[in-house]
C-alpha positions as CSV (number, residue, x, y, z in Angstrom):
1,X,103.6,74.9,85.0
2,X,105.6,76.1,88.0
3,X,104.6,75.5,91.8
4,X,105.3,77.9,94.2
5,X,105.3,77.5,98.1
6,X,106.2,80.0,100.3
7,X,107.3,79.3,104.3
8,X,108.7,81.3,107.2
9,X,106.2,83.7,107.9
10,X,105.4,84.1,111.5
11,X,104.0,86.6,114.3
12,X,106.7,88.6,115.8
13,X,107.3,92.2,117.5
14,X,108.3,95.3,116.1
15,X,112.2,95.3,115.7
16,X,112.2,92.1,115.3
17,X,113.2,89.9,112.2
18,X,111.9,87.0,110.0
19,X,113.3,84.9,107.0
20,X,110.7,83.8,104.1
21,X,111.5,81.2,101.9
22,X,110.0,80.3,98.7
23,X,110.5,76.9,96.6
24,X,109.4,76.3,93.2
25,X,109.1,73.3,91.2
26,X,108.1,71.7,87.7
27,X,108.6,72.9,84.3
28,X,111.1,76.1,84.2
29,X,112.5,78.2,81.7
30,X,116.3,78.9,81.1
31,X,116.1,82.6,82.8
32,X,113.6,83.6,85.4
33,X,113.3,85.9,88.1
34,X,111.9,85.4,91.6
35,X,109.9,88.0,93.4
36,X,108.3,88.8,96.7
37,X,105.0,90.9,97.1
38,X,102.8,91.9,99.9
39,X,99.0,92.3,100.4
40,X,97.3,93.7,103.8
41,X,93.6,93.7,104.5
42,X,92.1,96.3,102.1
43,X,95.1,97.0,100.1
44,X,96.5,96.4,96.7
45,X,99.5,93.7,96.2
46,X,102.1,95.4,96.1
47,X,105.9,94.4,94.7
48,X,108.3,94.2,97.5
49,X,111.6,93.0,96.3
50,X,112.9,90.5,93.3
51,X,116.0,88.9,92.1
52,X,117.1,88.1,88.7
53,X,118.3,84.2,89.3
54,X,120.9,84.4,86.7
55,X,122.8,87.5,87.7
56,X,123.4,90.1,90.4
57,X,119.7,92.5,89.3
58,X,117.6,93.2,92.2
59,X,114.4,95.3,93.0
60,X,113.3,96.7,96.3
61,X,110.4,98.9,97.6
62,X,111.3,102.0,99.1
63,X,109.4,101.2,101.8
64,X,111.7,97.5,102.4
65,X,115.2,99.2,101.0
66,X,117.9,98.7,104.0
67,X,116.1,96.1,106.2
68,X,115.1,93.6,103.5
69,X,117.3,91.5,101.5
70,X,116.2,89.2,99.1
71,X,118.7,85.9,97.9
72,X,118.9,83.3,96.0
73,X,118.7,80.0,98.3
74,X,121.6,77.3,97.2
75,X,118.8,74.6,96.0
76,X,117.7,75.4,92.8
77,X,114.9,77.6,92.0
78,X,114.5,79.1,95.9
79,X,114.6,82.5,97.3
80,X,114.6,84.1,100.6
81,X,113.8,87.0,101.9
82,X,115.6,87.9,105.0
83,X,113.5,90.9,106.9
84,X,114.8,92.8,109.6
85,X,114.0,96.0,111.8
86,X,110.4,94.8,111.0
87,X,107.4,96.8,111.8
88,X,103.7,96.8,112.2
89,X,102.9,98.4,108.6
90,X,104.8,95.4,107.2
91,X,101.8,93.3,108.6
92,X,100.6,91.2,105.2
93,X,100.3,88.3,103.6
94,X,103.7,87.8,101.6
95,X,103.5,85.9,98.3
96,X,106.5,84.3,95.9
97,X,106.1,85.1,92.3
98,X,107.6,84.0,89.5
99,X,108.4,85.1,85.7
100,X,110.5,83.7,82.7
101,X,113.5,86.4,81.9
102,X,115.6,88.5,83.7
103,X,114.1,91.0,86.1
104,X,113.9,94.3,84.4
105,X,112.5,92.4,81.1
106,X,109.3,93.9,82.5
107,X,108.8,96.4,85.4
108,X,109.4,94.2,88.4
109,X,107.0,95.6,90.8
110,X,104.0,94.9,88.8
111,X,102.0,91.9,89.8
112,X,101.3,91.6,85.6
113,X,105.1,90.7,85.3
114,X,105.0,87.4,87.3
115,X,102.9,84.3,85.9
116,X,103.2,82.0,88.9
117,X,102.4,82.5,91.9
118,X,102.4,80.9,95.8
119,X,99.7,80.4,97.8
120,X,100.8,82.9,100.6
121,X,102.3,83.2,103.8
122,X,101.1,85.6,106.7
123,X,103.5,87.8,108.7
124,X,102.2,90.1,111.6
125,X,104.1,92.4,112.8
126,X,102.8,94.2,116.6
127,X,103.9,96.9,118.6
């Protein structure tokens, strides 16, 4: 079993930025990948960015490519997601997820990938 908690998320203005972090804890395998995902009111979840832990493999949205940047943090098993030029469609609740292997073991924007996931945290963007 693997905890997830994600933090950072916040209310700021367009152009503005924010930095989520996510910590996990208990049992984990030897590979794993951490990912981030957004849902907004009325939409599906969708797969923003994800990092392969024990390499240099990343994923990002389109939508995110160029003002997001996902990390690995320096404890173990942490990731951030540093998000800048923010605007009000980026307005959702952000959620860490993670999944044994690296990150193109299965198609890292799919919520089916990921076995564990945080509770949430809720950034709102305004104009």
């Amino acid at each position: 079993q693997v905890q997830l908690v994600e933090s950072g998320g916040g209310s700021v203005q367009a152009g503005g930025s924010l930095r989520l972090s996510c910590a996990a804890s208990g049992y984990t395998y030897s590979t794993y990948s951490l990912g981030w995902f957004r849902q907004a009111p009325g939409k599906e979840r969708e797969g923003v960015a994800a990092i392969y832990t024990g390499g240099e493999n990343t994923y990002y949205a389109d939508s995110v490519k160029g003002r997001f940047t996902i990390s690995q943090g320096n404890a173990e098993i942490t990731s951030h997601l540093q998000m800048n030029s923010l605007n009000p469609e980026d307005t959702a609740m952000y959620y860490c997820a993670y999944k044994a292997g690296s990150l193109y073991d299965t198609e890292p924007r799919s919520r089916a990938s990921y076995k564990y996931w945080g509770p949430g945290t809720q950034v709102t963007v305004s104009s």
